[in-house]
C-alpha positions in Angstrom: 0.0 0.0 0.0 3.1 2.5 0.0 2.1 3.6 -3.4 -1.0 3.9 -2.8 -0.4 5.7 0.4 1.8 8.2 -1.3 -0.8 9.0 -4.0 -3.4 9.7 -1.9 -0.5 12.1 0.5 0.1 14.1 -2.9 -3.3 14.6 -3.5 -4.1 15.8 0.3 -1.2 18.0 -0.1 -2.4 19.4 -3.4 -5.8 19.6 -1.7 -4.5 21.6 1.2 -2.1 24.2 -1.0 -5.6 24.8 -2.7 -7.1 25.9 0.5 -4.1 27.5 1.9 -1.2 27.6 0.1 2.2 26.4 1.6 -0.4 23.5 4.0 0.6 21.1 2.1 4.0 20.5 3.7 2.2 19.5 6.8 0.2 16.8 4.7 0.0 13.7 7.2 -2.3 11.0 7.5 -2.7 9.4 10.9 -3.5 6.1 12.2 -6.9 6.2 14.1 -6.7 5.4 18.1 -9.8 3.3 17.7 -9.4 1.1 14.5 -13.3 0.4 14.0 -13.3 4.6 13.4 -11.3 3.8 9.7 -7.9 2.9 8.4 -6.7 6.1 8.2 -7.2 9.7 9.8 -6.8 13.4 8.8 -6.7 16.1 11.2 -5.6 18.9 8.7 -9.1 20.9 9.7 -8.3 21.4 12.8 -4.6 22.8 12.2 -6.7 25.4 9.6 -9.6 26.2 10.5 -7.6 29.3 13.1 -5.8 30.8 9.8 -9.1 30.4 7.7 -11.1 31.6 10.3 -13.7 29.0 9.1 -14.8 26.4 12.2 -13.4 23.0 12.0 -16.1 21.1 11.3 -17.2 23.2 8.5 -13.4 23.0 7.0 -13.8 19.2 7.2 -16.8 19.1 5.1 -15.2 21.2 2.3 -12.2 19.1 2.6 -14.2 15.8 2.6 -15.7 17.0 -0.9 -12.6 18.3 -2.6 -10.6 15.2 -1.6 -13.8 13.0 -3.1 -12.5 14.8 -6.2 -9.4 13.5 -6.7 -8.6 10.6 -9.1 -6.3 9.1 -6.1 -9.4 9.2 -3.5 -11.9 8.3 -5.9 -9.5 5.3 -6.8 -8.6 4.1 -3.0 -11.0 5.2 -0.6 -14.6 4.0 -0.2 -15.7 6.6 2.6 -14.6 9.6 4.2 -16.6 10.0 7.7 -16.7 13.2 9.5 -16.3 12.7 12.9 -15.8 15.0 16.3 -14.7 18.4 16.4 -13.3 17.8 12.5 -11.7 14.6 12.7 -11.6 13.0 8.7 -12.0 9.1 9.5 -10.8 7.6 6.0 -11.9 3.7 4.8 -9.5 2.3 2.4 -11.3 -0.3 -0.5 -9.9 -4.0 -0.1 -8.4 -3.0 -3.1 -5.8 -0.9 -1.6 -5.0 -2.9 0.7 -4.2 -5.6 -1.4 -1.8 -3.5 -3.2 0.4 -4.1 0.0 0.4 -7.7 -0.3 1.7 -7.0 -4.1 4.0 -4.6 -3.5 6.2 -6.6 -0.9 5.8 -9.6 -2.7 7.5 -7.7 -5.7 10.0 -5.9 -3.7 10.8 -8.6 -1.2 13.4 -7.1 1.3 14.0 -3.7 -0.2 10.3 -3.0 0.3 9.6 0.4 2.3 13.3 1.2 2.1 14.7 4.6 0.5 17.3 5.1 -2.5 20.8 6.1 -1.2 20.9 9.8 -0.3 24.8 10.0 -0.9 25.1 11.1 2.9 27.8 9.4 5.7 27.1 8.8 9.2 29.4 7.0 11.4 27.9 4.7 14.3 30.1 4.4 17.4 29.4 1.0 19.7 30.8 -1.0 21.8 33.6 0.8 22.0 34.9 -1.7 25.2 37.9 -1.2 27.7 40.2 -4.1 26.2 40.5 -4.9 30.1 38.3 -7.8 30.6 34.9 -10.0 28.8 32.6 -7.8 27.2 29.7 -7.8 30.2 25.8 -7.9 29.7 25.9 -4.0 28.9 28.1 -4.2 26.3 25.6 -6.9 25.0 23.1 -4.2 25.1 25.4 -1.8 23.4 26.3 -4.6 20.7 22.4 -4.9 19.7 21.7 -1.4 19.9 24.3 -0.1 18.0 23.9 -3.3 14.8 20.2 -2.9 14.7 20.7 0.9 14.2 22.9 1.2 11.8 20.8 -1.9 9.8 17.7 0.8 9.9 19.9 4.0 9.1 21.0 1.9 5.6 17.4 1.2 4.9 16.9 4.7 4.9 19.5 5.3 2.2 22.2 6.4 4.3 25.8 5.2 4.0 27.3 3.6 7.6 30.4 3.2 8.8 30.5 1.0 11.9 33.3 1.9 14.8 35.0 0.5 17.8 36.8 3.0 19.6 39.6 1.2 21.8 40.5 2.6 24.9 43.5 1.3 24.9 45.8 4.0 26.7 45.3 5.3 30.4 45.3 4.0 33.9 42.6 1.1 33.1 45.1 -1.0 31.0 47.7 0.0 33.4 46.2 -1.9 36.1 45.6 -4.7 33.7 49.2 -4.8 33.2 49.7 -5.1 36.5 46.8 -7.7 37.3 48.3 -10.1 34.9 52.0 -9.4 36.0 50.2 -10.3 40.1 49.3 -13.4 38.9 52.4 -14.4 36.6 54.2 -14.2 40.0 52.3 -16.7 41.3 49.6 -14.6 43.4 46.4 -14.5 43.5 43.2 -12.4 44.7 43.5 -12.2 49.0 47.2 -12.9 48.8 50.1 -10.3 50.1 51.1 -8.4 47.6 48.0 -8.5 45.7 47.2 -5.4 44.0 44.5 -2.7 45.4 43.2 -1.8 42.3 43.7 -5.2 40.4 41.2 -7.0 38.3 40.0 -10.8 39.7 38.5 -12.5 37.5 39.8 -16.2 35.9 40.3 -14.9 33.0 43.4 -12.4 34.6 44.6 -16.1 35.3 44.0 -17.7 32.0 46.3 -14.4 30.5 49.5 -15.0 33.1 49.1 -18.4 32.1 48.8 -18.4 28.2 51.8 -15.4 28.8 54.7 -17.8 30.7 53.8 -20.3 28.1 55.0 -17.6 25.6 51.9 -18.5 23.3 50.8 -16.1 20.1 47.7 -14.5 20.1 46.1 -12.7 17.0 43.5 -9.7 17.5 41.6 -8.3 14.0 44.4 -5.6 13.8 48.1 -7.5 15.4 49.7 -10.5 16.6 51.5 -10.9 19.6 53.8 -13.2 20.8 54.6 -13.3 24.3 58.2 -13.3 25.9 57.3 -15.4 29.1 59.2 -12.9 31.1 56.7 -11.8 34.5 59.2 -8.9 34.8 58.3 -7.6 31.1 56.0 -4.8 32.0 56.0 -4.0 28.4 55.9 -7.1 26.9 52.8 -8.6 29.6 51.1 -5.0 28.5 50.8 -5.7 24.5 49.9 -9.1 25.0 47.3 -8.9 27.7 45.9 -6.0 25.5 45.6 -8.2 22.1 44.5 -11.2 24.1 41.8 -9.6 25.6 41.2 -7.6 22.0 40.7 -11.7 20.7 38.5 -12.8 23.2 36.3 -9.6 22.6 36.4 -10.4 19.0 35.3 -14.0 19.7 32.2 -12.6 21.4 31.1 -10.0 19.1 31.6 -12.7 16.3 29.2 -15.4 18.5 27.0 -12.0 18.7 27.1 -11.8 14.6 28.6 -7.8 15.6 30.9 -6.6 12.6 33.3 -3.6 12.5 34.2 -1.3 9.3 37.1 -0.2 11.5 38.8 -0.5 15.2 40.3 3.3 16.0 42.9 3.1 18.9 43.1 5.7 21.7 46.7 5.3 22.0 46.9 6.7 18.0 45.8 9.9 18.8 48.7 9.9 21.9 51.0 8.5 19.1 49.8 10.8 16.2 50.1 13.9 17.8 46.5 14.4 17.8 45.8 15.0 21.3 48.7 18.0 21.6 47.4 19.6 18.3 44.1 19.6 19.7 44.9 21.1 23.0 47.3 23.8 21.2 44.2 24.7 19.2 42.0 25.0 22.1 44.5 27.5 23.4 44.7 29.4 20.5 41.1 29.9 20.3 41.1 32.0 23.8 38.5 29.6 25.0 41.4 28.3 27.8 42.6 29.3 31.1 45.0 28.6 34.0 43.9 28.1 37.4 45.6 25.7 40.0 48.7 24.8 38.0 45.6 22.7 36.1 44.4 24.4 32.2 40.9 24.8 31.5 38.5 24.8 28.9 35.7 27.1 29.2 32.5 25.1 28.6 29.9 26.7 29.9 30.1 28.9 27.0 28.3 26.2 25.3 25.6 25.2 28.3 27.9 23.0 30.7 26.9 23.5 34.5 30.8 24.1 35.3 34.1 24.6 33.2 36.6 21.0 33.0 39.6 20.9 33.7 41.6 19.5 30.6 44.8 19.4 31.6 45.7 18.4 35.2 48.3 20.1 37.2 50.7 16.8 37.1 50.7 17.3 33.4 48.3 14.7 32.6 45.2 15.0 30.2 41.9 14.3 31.7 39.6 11.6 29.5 37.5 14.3 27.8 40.3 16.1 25.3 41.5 12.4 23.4 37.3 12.5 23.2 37.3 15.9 21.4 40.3 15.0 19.7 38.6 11.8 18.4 35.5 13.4 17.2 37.4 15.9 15.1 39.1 13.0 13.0 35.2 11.9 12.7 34.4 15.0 11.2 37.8 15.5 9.0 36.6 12.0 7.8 33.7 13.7 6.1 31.0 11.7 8.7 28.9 15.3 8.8 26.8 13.0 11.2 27.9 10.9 14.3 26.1 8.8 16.5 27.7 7.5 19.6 26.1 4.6 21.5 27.2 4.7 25.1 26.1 3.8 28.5 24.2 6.3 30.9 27.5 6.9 32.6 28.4 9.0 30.5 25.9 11.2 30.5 28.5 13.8 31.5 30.5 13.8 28.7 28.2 15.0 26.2 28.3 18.8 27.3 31.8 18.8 27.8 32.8 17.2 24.4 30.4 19.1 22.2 31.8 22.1 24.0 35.3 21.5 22.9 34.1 20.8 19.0 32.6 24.4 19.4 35.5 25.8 21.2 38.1 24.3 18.3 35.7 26.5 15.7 36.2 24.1 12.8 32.5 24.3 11.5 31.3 21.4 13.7 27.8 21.7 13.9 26.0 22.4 17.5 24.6 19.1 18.9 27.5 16.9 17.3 27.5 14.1 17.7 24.3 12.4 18.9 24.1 10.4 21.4 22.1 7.3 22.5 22.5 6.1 25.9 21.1 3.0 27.3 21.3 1.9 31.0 22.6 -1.3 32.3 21.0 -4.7 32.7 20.0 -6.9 35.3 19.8 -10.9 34.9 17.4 -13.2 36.4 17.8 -16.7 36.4 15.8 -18.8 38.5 14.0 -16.1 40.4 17.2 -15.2 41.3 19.6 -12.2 40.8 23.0 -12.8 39.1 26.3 -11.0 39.7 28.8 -12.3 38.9 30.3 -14.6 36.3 33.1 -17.3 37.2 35.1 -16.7 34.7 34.8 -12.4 34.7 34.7 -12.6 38.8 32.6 -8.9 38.9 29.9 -9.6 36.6 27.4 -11.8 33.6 29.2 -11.4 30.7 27.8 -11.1 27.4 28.9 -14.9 26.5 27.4 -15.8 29.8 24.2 -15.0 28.4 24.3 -16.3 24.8 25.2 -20.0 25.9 22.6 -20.2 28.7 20.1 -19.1 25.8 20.6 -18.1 22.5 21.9 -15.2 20.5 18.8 -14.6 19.1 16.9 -14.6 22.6 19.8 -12.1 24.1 19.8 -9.7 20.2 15.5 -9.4 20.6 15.3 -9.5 24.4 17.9 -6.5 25.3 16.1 -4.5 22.1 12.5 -4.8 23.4 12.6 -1.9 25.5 14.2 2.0 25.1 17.8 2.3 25.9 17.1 4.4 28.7 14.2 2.5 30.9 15.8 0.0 33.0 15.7 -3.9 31.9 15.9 -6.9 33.5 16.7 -10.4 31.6 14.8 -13.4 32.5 16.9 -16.6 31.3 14.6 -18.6 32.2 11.9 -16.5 30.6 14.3 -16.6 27.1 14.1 -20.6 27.1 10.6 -21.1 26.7 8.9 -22.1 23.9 5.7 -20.6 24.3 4.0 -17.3 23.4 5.3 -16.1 26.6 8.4 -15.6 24.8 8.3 -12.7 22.4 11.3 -13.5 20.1 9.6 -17.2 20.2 6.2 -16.0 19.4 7.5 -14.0 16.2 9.8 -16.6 15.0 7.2 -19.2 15.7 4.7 -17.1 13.2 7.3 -17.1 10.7 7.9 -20.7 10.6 4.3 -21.6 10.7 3.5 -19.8 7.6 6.9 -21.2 6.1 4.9 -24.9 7.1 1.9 -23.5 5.2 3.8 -22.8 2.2 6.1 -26.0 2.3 2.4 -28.0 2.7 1.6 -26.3 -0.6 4.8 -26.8 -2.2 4.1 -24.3 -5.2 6.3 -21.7 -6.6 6.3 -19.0 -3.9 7.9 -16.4 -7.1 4.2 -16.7 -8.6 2.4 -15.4 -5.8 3.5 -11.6 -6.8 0.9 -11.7 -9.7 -2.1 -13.9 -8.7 -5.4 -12.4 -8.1 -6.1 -10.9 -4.6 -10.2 -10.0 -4.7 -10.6 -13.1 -2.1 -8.9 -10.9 0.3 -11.8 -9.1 1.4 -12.7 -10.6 5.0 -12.4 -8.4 8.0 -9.3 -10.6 9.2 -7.4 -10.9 6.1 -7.9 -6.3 5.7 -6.5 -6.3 9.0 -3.5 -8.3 8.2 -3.1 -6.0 5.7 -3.4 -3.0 7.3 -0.4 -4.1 9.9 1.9 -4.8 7.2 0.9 -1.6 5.1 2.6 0.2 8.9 6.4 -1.4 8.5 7.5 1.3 5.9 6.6 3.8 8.6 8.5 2.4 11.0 11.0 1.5 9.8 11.4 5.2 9.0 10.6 6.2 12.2 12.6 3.9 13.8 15.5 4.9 12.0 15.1 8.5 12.5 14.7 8.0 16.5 17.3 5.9 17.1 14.5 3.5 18.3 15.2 -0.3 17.3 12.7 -0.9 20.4 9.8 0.0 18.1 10.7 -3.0 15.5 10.3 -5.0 18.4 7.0 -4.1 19.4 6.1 -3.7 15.5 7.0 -7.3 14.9 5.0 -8.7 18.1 1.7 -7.0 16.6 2.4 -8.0 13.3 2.5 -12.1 14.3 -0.4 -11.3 16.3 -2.5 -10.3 13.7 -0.8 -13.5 11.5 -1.7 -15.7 14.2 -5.7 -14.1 14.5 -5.9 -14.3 10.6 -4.5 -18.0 10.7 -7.2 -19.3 13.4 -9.8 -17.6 11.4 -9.6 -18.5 8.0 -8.4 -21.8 5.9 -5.9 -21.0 4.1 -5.4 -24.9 1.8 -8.8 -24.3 0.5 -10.1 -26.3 -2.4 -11.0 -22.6 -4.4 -7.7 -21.9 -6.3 -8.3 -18.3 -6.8 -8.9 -18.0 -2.7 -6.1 -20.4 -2.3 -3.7 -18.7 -3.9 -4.4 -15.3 -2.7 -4.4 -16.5 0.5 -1.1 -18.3 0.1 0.1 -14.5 -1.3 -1.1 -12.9 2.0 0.7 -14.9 4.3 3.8 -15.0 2.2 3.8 -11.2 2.5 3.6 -11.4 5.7 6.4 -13.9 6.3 8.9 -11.8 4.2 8.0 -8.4 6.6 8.6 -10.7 9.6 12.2 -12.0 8.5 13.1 -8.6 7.1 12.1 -7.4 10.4 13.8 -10.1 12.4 17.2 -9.5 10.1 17.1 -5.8 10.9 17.6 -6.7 14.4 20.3 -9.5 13.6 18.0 -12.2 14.4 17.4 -15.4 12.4 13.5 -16.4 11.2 14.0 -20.2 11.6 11.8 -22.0 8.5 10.5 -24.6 11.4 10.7 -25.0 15.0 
């Protein structure tokens, strides 16, 4: 129905510039709150009647007739119902609808998306300290950040996927010294042990695979270690790229790519994080106060100025940020989109502040940000931790072996990033409508039965005859897969894979009402058939849906 749908915008719009001209950028249809009101809704009266001094109602009823007028309406809509203060309920012929099941059919995948707009965006995730197992949140992260950028290229755009390695700093330094601890033979509790030292197994697993001088290969080095427990260097590079493996060996289980992996330590090793700073300086955005410099932020809305470079010399964590997103921007990415946790929430201000300050033609508000808050895993009725093998925490591997990564990819996507979640293994195991990711996939596999049962050529469907599709459950199938181009859009444009989720659990719903209501291996071939077309429509929105958020639609279960 999306051509149909955009005939009938163009001719509201050219309706509306008739009545006021320039109203028919605001052209909109709406979905009704009630469905038994119509398929569609207008509320374009109201908006005019204050400018046309002419009462709502009244405006509707000249509307109402001009739009019966057009070749589009007179086409595609069978009523046009006035209804409260100048509401225009609209009901779509079955034949409209049925242009839906057509138009996927014919377009398969690609249906609803947009051309390429010949614009960049680069989508920042993950982004993990290489200092441990990536943990539950960086699961979240991991979903959040594919199923994104999967609905920013089906709205035409050009993505370039990032992980941003903080490999530089204090963090790796107390790796370092965690694996060095247990080279020497200690271990957590012992004398000696470090304060600030990580405990987990796998800090074991490290020392050990180091005094064995194994070789370990990350996606951007190999390194081979020495042995040597008093090689501070040497234990430092190696921890780094055997932890950058086992991260890669997650994300990989996860079915998480990477266009590129930037390092923090380049922009140390670049020059990149002096040039910046001089830059800052020379702007007259900077000061001295305490022996520390500082960058004027609340210039651009921070509650307090930050300190950027502390009085021992040392930069604070915000200026390799700033200095980071300028490369983004010098890459010709005139959009970024950072996916981070709500920690830090403080960041934002200060970094968008410095890409002002630096005056390079950085737009305000760059980049955006999505942040999502942390999760909590039940199992049992009972809260997890901890993890054996990370010692502090479930890791994200944790959670893909006690269910599955298509359970952990749907589950940590079915709410906003920002609302809190909590993960029910147990709840993910089922196989029962309880389940949502089991409910969708199970409606995608019993139409893919339905099909196999009648072992035609599926290709055919796209050009049979669709009149049989005129029952009440069979228009309403049709209406919920005449929505996906919609959101998919809108999905896209708010950052909101959530909405897929919830999209895809209404859309099997209405599979599942249709199913119990109507035959669909009926002796009639013309019904048959169109039948057959119907739920094969429906079947290819589900598993494009599903694939946007990097989760299989099984043919049988």
């Amino acid at each position: 129905m999306l051509h149909v749908h955009n005939e009938l915008l163009a001719a509201l719009a050219d309706t509306l510039d008739a009545l006021h001209p320039g109203a028919g950028q605001r052209a909109a249809f709406e979905q009704p709150k009630v469905a038994a009101h119509g398929d569609l809704a207008i509320t374009a009266a109201l908006q005019l009647a204050k400018p046309l001094g002419t009462p709502p109602r009244a405006l509707a009823q000249t509307l109402v007739q001009r739009l019966q007028d057009t070749p589009a309406f007179a086409r595609w809509v069978a009523a046009l119902d006035i209804a409260g203060p100048g509401f225009i309920n609209l009901r779509l012929k079955p034949q409209a609808k049925q242009q839906t099941v057509r138009e996927i059919l014919r377009e398969g995948p690609r249906w609803g998306c947009q051309p390429p707009r010949g614009e960049r965006v680069i989508v920042e995730f993950v982004s993990a300290n290489p200092t441990g197992p990536l943990h539950v949140g960086h699961g979240r992260q991991a979903a959040l950040g594919d199923a994104i950028c999967n609905l920013l290229q089906t709205q035409g755009w050009q993505v370039h996927r990032e992980f941003y390695y903080n490999d530089a700093g204090a963090q790796i330094d107390n790796l370092t010294r965690s694996v060095q601890a247990r080279a020497r033979g200690l271990k957590p509790g012992d004398p000696g042990w470090p304060e600030a030292a990580y405990n987990g197994d796998y800090i074991q697993d490290i020392a050990d695979a180091f005094l064995a001088r194994a070789t370990v290969q990350a996606a951007d080095r190999t390194v081979t270690a020495s042995g040597d427990a008093e090689d501070w260097d040497g234990i430092r590079d190696f921890a780094v790229a055997y932890l950058r493996r086992e991260q890669d060996l997650d994300l990989k289980a996860f079915e998480v790519r990477f266009d590129q992996y930037y390092l923090e330590s380049s922009l140390y090793s670049s020059g990149r994080v002096a040039q910046t700073v001089q830059r800052l300086i020379e702007s007259g955005h900077t000061y001295e106060a305490d022996g520390a410099l500082w960058l004027r932020t609340t210039t651009w809305g921070d509650d307090k100025d930050r300190v950027m470079r502390k009085s021992d010399g040392s930069y604070t964590y915000f200026v390799p940020d700033v200095a980071y997103h300028v490369t983004k921007w010098e890459r010709g990415f005139a959009k970024a989109i950072n996916i981070q946790g709500t920690d830090h929430h403080g960041t934002i201000a200060r970094v968008r502040a410095g890409l002002q300050a630096l005056g390079l033609g950085i737009p305000q508000g760059y980049p955006d940000y999505v942040l999502h808050t942390m999760v909590r895993v039940v199992r049992g009725g009972q809260e997890v931790k901890i993890s054996k093998r990370a010692g502090s925490y479930v890791t994200l591997r944790d959670l893909i072996e006690w269910t599955s990564k298509d359970a952990v990819r749907f589950f940590l996507l079915s709410r906003k990033p920002d609302t809190e979640y909590t993960f029910d293994v147990d709840l993910a195991i089922q196989q029962n409508n309880d389940n949502p990711v089991y409910y969708v996939q199970y409606a995608h596999a019993r139409i893919c039965s339905v099909l196999a049962q009648w072992g035609g050529d599926e290709g055919t469907l796209a050009d049979v005859a669709l009149d049989a599709l005129a029952s009440a459950p069979a228009q309403a199938l049709m209406l919920e897969l005449a929505r996906w181009p919609q959101v998919m859009a809108a999905a896209a444009a708010d950052f909101a894979p959530h909405d897929v989720t919830f999209y895809l659990r209404e859309l099997a719903a209405a599979y599942h009402r249709y199913y119990d209501a109507e035959r669909i291996l009926v002796d009639d071939e013309p019904t048959r058939l169109a039948r057959l077309a119907l739920v094969a429509a429906t079947a290819q929105v589900l598993r494009t849906g599903l694939g946007l958020l990097g989760v299989s639609a099984p043919r049988s279960m």
